[in-house]
Backbone as XML, in Angstrom:
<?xml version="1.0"?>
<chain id="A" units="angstrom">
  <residue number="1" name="UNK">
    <atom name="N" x="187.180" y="78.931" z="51.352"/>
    <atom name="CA" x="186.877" y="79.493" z="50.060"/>
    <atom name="C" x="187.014" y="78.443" z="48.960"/>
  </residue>
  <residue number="2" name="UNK">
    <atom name="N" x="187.979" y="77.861" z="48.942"/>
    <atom name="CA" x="187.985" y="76.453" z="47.949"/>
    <atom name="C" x="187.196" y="75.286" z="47.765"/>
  </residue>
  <residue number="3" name="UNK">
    <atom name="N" x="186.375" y="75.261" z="49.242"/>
    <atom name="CA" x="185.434" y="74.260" z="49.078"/>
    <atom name="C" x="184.301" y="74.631" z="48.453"/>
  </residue>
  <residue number="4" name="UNK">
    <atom name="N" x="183.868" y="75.883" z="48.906"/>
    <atom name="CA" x="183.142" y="77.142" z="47.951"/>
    <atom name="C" x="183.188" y="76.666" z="46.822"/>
  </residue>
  <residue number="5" name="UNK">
    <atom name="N" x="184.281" y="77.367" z="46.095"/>
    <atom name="CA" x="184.574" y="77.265" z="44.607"/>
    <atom name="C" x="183.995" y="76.001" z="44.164"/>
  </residue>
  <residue number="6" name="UNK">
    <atom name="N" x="184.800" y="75.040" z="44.410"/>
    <atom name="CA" x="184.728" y="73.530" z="44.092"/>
    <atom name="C" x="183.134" y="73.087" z="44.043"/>
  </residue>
  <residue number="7" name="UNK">
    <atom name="N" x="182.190" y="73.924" z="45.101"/>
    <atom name="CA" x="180.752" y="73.022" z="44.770"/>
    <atom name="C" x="180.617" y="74.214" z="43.607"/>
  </residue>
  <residue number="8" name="UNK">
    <atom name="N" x="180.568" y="75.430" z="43.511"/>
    <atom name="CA" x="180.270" y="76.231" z="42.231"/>
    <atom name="C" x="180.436" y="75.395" z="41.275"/>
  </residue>
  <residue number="9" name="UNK">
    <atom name="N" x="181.494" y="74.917" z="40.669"/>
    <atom name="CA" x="182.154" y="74.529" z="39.516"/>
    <atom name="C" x="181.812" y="72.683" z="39.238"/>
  </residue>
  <residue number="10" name="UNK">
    <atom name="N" x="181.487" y="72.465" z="40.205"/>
    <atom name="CA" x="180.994" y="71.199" z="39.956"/>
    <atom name="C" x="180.225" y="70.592" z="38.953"/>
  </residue>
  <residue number="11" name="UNK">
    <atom name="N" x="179.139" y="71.304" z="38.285"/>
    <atom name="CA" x="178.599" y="70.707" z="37.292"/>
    <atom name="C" x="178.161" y="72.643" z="36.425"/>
  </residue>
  <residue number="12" name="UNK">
    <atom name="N" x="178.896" y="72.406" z="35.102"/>
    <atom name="CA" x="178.003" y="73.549" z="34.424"/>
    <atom name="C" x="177.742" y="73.222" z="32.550"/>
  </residue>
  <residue number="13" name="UNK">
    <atom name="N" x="176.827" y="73.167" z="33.188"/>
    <atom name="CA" x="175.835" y="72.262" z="31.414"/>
    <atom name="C" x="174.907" y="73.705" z="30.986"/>
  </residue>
  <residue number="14" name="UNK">
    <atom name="N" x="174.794" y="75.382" z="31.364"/>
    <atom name="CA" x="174.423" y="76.496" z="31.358"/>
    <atom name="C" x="174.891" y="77.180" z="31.338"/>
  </residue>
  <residue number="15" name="UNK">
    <atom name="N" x="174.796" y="78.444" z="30.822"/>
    <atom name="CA" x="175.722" y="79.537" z="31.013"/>
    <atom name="C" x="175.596" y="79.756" z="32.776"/>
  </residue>
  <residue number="16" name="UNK">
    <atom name="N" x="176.710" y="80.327" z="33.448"/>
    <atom name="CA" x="176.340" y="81.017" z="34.669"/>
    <atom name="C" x="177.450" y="81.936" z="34.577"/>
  </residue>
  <residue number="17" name="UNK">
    <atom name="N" x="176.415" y="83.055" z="35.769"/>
    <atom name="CA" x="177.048" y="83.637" z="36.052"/>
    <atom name="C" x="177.914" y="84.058" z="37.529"/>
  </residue>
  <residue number="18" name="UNK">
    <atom name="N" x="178.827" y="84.527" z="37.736"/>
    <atom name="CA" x="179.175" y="83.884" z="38.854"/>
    <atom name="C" x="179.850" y="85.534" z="39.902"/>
  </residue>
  <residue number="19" name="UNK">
    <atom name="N" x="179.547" y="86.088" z="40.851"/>
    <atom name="CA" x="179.424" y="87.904" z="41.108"/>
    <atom name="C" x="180.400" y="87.032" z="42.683"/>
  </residue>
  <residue number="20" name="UNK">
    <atom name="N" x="181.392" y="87.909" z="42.570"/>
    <atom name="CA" x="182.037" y="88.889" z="43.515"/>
    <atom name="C" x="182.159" y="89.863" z="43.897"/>
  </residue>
  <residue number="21" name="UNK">
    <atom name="N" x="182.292" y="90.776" z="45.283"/>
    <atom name="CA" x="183.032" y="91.799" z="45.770"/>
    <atom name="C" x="184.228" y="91.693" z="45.559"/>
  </residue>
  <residue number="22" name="UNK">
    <atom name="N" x="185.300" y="90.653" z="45.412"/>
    <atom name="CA" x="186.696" y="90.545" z="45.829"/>
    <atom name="C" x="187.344" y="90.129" z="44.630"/>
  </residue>
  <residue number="23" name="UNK">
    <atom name="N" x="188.541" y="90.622" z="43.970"/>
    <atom name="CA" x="188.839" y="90.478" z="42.805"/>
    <atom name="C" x="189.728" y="88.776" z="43.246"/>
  </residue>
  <residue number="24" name="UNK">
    <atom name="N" x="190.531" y="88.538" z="44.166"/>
    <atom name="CA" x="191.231" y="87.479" z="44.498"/>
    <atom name="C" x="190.253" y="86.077" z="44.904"/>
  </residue>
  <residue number="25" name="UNK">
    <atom name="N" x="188.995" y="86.309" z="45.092"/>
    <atom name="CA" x="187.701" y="85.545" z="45.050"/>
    <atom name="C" x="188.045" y="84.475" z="43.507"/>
  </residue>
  <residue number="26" name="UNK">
    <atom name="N" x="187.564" y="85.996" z="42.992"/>
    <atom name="CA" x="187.094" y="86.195" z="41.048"/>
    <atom name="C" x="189.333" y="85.383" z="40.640"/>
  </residue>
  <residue number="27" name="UNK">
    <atom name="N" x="189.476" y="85.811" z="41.028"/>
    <atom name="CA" x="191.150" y="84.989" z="40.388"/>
    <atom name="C" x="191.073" y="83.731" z="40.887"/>
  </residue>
  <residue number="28" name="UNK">
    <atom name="N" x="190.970" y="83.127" z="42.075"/>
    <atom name="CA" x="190.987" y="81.763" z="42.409"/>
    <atom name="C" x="189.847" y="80.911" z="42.259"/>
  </residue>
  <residue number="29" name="UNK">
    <atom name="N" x="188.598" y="81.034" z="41.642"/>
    <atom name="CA" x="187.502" y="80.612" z="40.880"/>
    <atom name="C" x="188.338" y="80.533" z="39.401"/>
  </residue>
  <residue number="30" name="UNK">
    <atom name="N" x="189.218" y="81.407" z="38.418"/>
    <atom name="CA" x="189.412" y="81.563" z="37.538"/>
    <atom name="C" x="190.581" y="80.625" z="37.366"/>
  </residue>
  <residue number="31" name="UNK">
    <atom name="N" x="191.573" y="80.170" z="38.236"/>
    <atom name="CA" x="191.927" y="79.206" z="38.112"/>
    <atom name="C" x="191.632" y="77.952" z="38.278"/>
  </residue>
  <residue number="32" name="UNK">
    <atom name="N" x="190.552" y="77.550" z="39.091"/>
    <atom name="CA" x="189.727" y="76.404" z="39.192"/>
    <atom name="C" x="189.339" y="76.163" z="38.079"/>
  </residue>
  <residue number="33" name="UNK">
    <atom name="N" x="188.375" y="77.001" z="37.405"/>
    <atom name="CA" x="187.867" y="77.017" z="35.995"/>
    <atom name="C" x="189.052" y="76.620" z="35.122"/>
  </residue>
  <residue number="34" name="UNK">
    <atom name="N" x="190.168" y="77.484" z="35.234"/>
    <atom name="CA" x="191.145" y="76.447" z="33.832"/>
    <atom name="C" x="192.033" y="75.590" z="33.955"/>
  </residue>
  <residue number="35" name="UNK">
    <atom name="N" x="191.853" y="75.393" z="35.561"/>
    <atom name="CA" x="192.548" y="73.635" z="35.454"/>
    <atom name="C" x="191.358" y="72.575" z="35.102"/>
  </residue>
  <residue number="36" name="UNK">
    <atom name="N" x="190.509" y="72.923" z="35.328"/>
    <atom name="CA" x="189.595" y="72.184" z="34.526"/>
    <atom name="C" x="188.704" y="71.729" z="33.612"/>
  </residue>
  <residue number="37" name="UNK">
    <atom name="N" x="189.268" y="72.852" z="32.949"/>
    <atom name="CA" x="189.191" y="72.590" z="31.285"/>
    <atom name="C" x="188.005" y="73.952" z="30.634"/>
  </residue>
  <residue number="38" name="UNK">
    <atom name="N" x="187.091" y="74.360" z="31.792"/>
    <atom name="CA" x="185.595" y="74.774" z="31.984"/>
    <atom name="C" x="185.973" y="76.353" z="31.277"/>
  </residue>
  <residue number="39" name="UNK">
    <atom name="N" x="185.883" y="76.702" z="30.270"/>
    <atom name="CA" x="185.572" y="77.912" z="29.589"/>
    <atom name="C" x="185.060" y="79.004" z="30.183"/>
  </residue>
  <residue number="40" name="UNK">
    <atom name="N" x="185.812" y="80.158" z="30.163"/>
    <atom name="CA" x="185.215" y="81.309" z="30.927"/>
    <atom name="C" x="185.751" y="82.627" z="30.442"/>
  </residue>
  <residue number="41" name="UNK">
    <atom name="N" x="185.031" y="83.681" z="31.209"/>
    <atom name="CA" x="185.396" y="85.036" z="30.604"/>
    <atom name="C" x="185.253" y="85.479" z="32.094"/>
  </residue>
  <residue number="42" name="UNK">
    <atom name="N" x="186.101" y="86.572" z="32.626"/>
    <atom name="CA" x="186.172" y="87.539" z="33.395"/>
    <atom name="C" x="186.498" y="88.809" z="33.450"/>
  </residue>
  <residue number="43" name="UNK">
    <atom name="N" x="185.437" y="89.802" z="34.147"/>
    <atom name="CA" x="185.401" y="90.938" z="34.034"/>
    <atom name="C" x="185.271" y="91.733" z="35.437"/>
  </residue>
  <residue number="44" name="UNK">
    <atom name="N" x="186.228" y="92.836" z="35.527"/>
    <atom name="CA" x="186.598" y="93.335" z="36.721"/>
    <atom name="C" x="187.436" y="94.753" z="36.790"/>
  </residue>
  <residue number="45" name="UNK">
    <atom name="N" x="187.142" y="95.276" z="37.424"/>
    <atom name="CA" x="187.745" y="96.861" z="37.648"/>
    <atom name="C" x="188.886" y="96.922" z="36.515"/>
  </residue>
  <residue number="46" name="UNK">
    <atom name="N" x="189.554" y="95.699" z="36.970"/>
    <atom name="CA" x="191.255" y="95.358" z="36.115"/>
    <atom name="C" x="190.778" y="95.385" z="34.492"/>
  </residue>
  <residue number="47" name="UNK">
    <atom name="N" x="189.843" y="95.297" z="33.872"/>
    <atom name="CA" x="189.147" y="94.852" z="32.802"/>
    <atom name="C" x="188.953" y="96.293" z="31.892"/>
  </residue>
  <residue number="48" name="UNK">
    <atom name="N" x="189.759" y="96.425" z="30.609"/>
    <atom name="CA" x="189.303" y="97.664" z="30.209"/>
    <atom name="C" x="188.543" y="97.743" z="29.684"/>
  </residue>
  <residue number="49" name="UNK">
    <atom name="N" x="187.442" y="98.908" z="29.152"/>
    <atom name="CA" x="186.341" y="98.639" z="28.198"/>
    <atom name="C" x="186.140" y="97.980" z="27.175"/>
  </residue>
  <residue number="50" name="UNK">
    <atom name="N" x="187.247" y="97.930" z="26.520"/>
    <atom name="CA" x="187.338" y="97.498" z="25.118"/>
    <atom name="C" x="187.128" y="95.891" z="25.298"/>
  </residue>
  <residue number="51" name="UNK">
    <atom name="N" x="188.148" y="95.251" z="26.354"/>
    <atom name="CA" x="188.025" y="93.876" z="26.420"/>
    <atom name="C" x="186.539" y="93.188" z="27.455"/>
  </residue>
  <residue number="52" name="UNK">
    <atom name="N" x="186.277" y="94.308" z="28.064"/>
    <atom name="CA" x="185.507" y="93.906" z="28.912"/>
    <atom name="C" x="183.947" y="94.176" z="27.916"/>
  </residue>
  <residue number="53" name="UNK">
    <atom name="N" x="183.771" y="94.895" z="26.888"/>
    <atom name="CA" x="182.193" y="94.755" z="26.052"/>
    <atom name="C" x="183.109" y="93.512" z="25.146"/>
  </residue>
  <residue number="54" name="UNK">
    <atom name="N" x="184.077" y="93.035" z="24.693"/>
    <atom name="CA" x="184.659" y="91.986" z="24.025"/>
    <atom name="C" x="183.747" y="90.661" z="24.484"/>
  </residue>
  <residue number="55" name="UNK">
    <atom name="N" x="184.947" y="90.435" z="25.946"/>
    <atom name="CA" x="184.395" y="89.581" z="26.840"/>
    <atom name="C" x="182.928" y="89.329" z="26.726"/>
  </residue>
  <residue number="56" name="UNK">
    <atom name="N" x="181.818" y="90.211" z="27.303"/>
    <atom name="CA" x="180.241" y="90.210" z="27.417"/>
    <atom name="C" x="179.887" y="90.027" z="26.079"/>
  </residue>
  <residue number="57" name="UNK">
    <atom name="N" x="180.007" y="89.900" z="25.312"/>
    <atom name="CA" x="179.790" y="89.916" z="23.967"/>
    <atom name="C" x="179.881" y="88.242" z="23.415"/>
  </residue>
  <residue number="58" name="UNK">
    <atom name="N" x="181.282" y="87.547" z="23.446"/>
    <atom name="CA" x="181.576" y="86.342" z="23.590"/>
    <atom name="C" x="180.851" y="85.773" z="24.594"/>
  </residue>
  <residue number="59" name="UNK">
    <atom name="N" x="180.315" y="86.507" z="25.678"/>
    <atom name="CA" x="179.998" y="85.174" z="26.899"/>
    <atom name="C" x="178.579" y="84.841" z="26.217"/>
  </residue>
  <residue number="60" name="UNK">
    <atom name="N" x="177.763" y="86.023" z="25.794"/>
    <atom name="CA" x="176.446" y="86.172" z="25.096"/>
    <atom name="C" x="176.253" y="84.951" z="23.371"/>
  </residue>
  <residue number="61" name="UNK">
    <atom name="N" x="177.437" y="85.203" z="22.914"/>
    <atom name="CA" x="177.475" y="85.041" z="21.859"/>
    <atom name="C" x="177.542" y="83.077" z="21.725"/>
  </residue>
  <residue number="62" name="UNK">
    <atom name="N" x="179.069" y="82.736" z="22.504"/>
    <atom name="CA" x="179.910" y="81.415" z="22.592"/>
    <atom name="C" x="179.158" y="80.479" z="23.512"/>
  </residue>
  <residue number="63" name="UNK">
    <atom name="N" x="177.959" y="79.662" z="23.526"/>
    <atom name="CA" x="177.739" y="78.235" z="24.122"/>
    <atom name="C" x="178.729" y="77.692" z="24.958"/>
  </residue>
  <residue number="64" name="UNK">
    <atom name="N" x="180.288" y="78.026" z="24.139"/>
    <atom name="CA" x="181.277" y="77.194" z="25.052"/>
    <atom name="C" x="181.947" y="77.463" z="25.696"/>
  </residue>
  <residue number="65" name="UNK">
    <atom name="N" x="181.249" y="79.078" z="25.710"/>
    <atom name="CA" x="181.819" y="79.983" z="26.902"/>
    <atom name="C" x="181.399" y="79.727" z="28.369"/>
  </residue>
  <residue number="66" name="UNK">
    <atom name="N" x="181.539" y="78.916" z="29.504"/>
    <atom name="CA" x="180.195" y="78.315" z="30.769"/>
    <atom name="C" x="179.939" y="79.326" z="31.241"/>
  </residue>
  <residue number="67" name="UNK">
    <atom name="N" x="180.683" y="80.136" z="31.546"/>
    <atom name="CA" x="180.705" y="80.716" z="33.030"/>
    <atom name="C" x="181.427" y="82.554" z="33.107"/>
  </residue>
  <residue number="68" name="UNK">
    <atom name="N" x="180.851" y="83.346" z="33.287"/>
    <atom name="CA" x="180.957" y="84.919" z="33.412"/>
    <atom name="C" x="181.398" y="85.065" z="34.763"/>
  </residue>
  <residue number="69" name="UNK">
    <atom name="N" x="182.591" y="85.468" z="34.916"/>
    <atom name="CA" x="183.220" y="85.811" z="36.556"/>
    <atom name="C" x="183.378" y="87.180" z="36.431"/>
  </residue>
  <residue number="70" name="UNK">
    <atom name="N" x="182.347" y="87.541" z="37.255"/>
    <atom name="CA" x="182.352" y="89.435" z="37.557"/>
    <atom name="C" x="182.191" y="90.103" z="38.485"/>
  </residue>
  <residue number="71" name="UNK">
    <atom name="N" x="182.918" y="90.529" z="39.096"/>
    <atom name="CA" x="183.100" y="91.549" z="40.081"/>
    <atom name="C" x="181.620" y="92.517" z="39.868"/>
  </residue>
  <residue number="72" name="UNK">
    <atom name="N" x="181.661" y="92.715" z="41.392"/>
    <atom name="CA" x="179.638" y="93.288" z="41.652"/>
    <atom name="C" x="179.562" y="94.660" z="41.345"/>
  </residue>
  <residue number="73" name="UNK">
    <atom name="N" x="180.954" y="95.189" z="41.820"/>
    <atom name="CA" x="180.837" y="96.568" z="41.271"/>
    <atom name="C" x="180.928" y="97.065" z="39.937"/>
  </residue>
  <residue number="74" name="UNK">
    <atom name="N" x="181.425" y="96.249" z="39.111"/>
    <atom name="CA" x="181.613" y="96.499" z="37.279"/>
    <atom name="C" x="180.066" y="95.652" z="37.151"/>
  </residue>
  <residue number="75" name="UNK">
    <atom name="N" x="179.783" y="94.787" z="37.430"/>
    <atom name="CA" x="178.449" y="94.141" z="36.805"/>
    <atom name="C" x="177.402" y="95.531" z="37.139"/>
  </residue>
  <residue number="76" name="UNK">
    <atom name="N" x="177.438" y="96.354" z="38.218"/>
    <atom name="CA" x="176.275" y="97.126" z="38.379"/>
    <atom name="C" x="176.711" y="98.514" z="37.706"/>
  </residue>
  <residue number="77" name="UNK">
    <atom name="N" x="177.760" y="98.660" z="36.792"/>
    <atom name="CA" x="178.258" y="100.047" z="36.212"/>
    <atom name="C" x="177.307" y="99.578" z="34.598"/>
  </residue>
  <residue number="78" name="UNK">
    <atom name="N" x="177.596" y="98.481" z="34.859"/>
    <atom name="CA" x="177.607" y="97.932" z="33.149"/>
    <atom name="C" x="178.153" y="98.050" z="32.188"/>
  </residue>
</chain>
């Protein structure tokens, strides 16, 4: 799974977005992302409404936001 991660995160000059089934997937991508400096927002079951239209809002909004980590089942509720 880490070698995974590691080519994901390798270069992001775009927004991306980045879909899990597994929330512990979506957490150990999320620490990759902030040991390395790489700006992100995540959204997931754990995610309440309020922060989670916050979140989507900033990822839409912030350039220096890279990268949207979201669990497949909240990305398809919307």
């Amino acid at each position: 799974m880490i070698a995974r991660a590691e080519s994901i995160i390798a270069d992001f000059t775009h927004h991306s977005i980045v879909f899990s089934y597994w929330t512990s997937t979506l957490d150990a991508l999320s620490e990759l992302l902030a040991e390395r400096g790489i700006k992100y927002v995540q959204v997931d079951g754990r995610t309440d409404k309020v922060k989670r239209a916050m979140n989507l809002k900033d990822f839409q909004t912030y350039l220096s936001l890279s990268v949207l980590v979201m669990s497949v089942e909240t990305g398809a509720v919307g």
